[in-house]
C-alpha positions in Angstrom: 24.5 76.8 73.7 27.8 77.2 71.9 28.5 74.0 69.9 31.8 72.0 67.9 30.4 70.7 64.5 32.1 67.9 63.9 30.7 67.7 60.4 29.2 70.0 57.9 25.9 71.4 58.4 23.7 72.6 55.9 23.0 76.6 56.8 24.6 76.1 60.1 28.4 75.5 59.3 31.3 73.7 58.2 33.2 71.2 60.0 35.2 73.1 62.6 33.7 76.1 63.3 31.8 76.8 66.6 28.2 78.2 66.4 25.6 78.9 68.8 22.4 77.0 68.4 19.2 76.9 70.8 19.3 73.6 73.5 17.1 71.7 72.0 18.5 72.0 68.6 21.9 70.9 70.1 20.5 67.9 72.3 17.7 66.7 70.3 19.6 66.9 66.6 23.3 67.6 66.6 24.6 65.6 69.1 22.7 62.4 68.4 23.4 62.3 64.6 27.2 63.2 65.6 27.1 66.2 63.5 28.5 68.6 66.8 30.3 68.2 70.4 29.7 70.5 73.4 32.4 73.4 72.9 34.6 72.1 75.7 38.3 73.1 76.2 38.9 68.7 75.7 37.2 68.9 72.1 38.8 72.0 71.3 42.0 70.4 71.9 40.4 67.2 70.1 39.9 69.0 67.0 43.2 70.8 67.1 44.9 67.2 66.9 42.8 66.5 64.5 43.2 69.4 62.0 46.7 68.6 62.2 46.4 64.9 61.3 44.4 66.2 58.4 46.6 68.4 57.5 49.5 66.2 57.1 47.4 63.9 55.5 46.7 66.4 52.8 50.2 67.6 52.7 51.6 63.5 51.6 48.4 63.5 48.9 49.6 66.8 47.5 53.0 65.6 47.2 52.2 62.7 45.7 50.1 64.0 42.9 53.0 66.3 42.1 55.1 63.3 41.7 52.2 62.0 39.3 52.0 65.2 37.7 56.1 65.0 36.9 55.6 61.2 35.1 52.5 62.5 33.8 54.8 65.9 31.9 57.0 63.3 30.1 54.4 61.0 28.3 53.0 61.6 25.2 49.6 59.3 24.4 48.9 57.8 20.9 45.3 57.4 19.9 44.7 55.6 16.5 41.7 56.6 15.0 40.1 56.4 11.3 39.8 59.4 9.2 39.0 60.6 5.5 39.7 63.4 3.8 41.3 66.5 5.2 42.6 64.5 8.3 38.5 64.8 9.8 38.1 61.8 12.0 34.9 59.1 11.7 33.8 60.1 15.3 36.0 62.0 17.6 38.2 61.3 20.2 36.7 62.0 23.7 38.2 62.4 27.6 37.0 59.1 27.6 39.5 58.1 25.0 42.0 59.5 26.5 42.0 58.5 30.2 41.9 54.5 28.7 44.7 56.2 27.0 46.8 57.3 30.0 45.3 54.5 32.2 47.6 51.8 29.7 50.6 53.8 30.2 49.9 52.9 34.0 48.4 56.5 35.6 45.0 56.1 37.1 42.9 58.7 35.7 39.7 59.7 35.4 37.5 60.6 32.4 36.1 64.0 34.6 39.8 64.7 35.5 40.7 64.8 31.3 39.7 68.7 30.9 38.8 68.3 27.0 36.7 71.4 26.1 35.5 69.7 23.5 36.1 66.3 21.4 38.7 66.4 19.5 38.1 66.4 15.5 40.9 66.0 13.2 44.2 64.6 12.8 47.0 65.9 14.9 49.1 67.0 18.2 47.2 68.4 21.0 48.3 69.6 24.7 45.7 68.2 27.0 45.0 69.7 30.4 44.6 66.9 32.8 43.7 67.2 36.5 45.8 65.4 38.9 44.9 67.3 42.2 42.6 70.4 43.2 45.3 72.3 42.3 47.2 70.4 40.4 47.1 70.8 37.0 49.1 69.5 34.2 49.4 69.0 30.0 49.8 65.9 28.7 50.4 65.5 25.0 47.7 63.9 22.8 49.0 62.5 19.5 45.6 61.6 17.3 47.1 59.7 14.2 45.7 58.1 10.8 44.3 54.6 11.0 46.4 52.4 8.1 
């Protein structure tokens, strides 16, 4: 029996795709959970709509991360932070640190979105990657300054 998956399906498939599985399998699993339809002409069509409502959906989220991403190119963030001799910092400043940083100015970001190879050290002006989108990436100056 040939079958729609509706959703993704470990070792099977991925939402879209049409597979064919044995009856039982189908009846008994699939269609029950809601994971698949019957591969009819009327859920072909179904799906088709609904790739297309997904893909506009995508198409506004991507647009508006790039707006983001634009704000997000003009800001510079100021972290205060103690430090000693030869501009070492007490601690470090973390992606942590900097998404409170970025969430002040007003942008709702994430600490996993922050791309900080690794915690920043000493004094100084740093060009942060920051993830706004999949495939939206975008650097956002870090200024880490002297505590008075």
């Amino acid at each position: 029996m040939e079958v729609l998956l509706k959703k993704e399906v470990k070792n099977l498939g991925k939402q879209g795709d049409i597979v064919k599985v044995k009856d039982g399998f189908g009846r008994n699993y699939l269609f029950p959970k809601g994971l698949a339809a019957p591969a009819t002409a009327k859920n072909l069509k179904v799906l088709e709509q609904e790739k297309l409502t997904e893909s506009k959906r995508l198409e506004k989220v991507k647009k508006s991360a790039e707006e983001v991403a634009e704000r997000l190119k003009k800001i510079s963030c100021t972290i205060v932070r103690h430090a000693g001799e030869e501009d070492k910092l007490f601690g470090s400043v973390t992606s942590m640190d900097i998404g409170d940083s970025l969430r002040n100015e007003g942008f709702e970001i994430d600490k996993k979105d922050v791309l900080l190879d690794e915690p920043i050290k000493k004094l100084g002006v740093y060009q942060i990657p920051v993830k706004v989108h999949p495939e939206i990436t975008v650097e956002v100056k870090v200024w880490v300054v002297k505590d008075e």
